[in-house]
OpenMM code with the backbone's topology and positions (N, CA, C; nanometers):
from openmm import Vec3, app, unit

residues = "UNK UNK UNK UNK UNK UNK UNK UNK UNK UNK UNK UNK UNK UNK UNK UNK UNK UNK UNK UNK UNK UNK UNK UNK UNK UNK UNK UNK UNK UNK UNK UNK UNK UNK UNK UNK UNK UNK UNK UNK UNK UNK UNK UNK UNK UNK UNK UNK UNK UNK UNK UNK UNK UNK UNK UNK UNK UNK UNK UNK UNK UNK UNK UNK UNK UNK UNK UNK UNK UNK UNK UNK UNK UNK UNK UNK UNK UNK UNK UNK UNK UNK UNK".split()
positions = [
    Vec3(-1.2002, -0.6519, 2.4225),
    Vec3(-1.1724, -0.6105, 2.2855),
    Vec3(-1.2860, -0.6602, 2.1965),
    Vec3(-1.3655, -0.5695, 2.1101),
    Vec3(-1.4293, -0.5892, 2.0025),
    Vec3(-1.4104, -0.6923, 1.8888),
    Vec3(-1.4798, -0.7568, 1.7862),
    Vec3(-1.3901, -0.8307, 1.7276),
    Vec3(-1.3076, -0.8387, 1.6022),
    Vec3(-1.3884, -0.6565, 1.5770),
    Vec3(-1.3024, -0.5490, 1.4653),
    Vec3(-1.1737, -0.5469, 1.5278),
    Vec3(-1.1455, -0.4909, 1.6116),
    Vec3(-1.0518, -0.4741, 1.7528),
    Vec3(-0.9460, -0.6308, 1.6899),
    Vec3(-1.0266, -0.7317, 1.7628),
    Vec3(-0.9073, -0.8751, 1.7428),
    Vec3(-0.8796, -0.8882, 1.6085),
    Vec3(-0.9727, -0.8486, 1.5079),
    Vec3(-0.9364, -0.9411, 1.3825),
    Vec3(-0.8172, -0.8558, 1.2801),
    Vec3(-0.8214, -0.6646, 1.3554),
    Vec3(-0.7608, -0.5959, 1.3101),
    Vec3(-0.5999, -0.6455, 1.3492),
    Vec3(-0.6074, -0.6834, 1.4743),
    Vec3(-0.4730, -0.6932, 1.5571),
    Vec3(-0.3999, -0.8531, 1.4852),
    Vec3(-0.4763, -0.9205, 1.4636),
    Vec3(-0.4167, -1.0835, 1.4655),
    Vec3(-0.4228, -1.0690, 1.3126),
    Vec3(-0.5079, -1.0295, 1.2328),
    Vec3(-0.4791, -1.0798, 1.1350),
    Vec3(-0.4605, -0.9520, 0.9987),
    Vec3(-0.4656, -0.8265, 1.0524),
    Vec3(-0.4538, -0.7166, 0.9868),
    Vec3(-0.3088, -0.6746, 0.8684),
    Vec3(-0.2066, -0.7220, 1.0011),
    Vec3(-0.1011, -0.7125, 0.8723),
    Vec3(-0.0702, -0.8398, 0.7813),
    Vec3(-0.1168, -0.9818, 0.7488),
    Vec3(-0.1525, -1.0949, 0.7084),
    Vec3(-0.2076, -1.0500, 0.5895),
    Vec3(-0.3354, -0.9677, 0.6278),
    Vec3(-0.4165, -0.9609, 0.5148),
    Vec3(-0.3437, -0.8196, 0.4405),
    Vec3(-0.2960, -0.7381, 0.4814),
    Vec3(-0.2167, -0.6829, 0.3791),
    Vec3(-0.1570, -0.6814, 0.3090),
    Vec3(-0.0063, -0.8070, 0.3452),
    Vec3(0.0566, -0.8520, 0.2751),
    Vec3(-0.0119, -0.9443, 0.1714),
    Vec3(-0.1216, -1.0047, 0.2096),
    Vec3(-0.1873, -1.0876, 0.1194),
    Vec3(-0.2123, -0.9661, -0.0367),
    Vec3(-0.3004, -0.8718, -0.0052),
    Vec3(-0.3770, -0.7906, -0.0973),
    Vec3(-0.2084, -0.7347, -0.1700),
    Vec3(-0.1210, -0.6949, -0.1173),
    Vec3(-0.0277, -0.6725, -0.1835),
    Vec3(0.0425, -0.7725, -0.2560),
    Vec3(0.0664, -0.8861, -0.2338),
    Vec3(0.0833, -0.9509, -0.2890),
    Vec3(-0.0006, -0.9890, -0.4509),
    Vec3(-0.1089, -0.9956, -0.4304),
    Vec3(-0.2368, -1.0415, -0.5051),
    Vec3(-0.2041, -0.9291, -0.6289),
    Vec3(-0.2018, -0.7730, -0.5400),
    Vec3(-0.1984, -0.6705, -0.6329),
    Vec3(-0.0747, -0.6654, -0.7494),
    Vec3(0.0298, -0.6822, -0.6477),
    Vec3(0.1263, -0.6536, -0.7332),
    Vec3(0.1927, -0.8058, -0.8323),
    Vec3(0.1333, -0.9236, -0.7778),
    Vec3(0.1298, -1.0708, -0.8454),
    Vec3(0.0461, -1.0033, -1.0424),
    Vec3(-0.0562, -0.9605, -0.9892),
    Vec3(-0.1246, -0.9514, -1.0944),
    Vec3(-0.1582, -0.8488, -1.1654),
    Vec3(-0.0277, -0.7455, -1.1199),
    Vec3(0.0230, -0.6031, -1.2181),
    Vec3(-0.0761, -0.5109, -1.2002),
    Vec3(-0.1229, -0.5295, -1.0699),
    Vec3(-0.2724, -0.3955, -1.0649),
    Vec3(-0.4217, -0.4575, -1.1280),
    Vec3(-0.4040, -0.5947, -1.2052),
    Vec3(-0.5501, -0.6451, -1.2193),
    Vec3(-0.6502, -0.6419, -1.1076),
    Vec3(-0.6088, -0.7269, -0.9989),
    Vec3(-0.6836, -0.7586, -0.8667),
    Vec3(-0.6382, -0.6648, -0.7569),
    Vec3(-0.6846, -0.6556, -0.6940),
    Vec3(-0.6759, -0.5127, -0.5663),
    Vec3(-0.6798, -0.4220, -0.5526),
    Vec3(-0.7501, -0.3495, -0.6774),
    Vec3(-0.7066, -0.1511, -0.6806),
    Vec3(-0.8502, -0.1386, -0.5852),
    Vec3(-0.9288, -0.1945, -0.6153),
    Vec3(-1.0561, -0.1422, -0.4787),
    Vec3(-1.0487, -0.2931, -0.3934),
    Vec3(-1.0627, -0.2874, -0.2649),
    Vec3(-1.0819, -0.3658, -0.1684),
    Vec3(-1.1663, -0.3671, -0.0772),
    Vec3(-1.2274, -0.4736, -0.0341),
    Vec3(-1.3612, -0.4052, 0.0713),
    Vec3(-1.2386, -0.3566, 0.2207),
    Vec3(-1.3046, -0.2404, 0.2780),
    Vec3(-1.2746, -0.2028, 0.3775),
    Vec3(-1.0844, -0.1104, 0.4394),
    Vec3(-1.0667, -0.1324, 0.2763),
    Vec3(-0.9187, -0.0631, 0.2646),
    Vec3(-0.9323, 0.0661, 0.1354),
    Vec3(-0.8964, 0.1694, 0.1371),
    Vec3(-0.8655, 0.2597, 0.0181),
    Vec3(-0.8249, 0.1901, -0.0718),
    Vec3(-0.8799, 0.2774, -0.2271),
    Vec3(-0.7724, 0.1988, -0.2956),
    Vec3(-0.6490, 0.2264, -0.3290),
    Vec3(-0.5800, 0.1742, -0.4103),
    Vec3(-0.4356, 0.0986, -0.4259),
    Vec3(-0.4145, 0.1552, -0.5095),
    Vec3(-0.2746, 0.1531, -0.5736),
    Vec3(-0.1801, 0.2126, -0.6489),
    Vec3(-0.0705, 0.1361, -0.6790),
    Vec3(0.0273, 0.1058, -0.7880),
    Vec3(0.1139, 0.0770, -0.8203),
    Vec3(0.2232, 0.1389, -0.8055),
    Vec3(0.3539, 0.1958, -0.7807),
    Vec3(0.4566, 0.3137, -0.7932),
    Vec3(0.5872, 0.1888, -0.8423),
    Vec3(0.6167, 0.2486, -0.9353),
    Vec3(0.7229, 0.1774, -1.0096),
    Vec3(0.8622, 0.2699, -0.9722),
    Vec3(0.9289, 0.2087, -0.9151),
    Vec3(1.0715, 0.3229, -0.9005),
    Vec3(1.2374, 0.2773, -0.9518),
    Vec3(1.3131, 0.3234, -0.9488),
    Vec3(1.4564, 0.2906, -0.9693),
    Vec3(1.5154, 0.3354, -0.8720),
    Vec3(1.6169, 0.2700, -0.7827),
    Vec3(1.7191, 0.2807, -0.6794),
    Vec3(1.8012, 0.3558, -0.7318),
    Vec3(1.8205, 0.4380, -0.6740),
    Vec3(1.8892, 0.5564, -0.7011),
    Vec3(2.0873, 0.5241, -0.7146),
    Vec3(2.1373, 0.3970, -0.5934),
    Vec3(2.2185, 0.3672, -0.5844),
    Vec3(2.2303, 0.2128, -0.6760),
    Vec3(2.1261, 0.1401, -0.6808),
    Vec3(2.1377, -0.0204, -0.7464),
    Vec3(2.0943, -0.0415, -0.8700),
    Vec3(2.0582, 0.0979, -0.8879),
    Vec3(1.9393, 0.0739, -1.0031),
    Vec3(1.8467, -0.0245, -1.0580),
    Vec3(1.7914, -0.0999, -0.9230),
    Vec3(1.7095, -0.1978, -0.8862),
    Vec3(1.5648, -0.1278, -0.9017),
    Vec3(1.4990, -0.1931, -0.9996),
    Vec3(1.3837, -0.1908, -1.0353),
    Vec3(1.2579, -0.2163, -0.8908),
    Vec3(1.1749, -0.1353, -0.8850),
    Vec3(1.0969, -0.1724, -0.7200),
    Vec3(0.9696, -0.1286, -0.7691),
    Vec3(0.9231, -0.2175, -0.6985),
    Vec3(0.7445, -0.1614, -0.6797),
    Vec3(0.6923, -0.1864, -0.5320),
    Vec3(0.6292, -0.0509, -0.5501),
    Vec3(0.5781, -0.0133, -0.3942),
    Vec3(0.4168, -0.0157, -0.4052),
    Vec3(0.3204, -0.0590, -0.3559),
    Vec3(0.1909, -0.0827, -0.3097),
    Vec3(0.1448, 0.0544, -0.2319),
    Vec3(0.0791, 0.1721, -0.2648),
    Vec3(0.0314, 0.2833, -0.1990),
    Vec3(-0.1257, 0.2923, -0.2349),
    Vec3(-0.1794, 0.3457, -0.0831),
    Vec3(-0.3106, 0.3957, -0.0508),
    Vec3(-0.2928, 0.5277, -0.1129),
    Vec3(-0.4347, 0.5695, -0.1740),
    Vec3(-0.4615, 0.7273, -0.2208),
    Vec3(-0.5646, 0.7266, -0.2208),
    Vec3(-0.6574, 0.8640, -0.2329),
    Vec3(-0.7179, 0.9226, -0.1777),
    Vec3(-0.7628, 1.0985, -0.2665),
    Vec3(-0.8600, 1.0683, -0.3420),
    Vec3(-0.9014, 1.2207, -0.3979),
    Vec3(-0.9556, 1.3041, -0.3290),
    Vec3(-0.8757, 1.4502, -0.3410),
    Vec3(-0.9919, 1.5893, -0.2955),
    Vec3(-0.9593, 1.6968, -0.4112),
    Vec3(-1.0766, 1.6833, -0.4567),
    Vec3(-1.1394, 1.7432, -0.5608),
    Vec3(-1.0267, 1.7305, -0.6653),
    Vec3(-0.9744, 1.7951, -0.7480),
    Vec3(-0.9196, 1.7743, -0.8779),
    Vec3(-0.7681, 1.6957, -0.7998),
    Vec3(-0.7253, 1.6594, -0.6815),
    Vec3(-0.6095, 1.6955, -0.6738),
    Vec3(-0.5617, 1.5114, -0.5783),
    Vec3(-0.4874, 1.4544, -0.6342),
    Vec3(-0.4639, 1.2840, -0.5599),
    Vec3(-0.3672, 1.2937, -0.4606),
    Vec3(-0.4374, 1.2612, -0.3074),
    Vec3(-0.3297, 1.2290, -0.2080),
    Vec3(-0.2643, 1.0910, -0.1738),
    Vec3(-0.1358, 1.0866, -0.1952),
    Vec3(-0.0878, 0.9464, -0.1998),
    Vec3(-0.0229, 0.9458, -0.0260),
    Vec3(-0.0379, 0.8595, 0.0291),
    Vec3(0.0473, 0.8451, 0.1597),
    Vec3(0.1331, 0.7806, 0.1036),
    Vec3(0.3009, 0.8683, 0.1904),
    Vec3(0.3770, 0.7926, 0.2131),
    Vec3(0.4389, 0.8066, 0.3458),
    Vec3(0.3639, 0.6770, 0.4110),
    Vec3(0.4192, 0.6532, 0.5272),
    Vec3(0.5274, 0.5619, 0.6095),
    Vec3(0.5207, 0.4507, 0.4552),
    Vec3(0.6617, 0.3694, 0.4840),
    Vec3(0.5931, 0.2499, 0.5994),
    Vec3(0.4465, 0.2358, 0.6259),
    Vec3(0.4153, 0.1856, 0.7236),
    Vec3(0.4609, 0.2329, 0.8765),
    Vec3(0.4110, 0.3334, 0.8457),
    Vec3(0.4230, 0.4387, 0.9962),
    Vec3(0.5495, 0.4101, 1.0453),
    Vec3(0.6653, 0.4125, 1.0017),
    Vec3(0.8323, 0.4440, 1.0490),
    Vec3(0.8553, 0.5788, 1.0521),
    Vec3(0.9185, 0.6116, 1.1202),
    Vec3(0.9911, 0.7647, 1.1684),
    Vec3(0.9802, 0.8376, 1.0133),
    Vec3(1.0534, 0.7894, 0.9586),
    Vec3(1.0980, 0.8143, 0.8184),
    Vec3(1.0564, 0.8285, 0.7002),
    Vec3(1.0493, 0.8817, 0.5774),
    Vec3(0.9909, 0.8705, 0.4667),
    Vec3(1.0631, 0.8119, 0.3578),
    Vec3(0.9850, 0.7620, 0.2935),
    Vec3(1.0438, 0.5976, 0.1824),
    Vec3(1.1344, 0.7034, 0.0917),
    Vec3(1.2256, 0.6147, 0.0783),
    Vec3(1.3464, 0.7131, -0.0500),
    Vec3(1.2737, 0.7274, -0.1738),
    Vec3(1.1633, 0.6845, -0.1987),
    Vec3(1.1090, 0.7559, -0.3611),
    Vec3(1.0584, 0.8699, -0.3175),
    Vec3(0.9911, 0.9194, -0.1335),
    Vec3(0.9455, 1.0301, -0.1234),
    Vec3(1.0104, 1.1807, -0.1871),
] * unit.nanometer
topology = app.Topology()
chain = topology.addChain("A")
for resn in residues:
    res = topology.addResidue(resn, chain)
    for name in ("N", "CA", "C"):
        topology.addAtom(name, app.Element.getBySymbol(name[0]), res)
């Protein structure tokens, strides 16, 4: 294994939660560009059933006039209930 390869595997989801954290700690100040990740997004939502206030951390992505947001839920079967 490469050591893109190890550092992706051991310490990849670590450092995500980190940058999300960071991002959403500091309301979108720190993390909207990151070296080596897309940037970031804020999504503010309401629970449809709790009416629990949430914020979700999303990658996006421009082609030409038009913004692609993934929602992948972190690659689960499923798509996140704000989808």
């Amino acid at each position: 294994m490469d050591i893109a390869g190890w550092i992706e595997q051991r310490l990849g989801g670590r450092l995500l939660r980190l940058h999300d954290a960071l991002y959403q700690g500091t309301n979108g100040w720190i993390g909207h560009r990151f070296p080596g990740i897309p940037p970031s997004l804020l999504l503010h939502t309401v629970g449809a059933k709790t009416g629990a206030a949430r914020i979700s951390t999303l990658s996006y992505a421009r082609d030409r006039d038009n913004y692609l947001i993934v929602a992948s839920m972190g690659g689960a079967p499923r798509s996140p209930g704000w989808y």
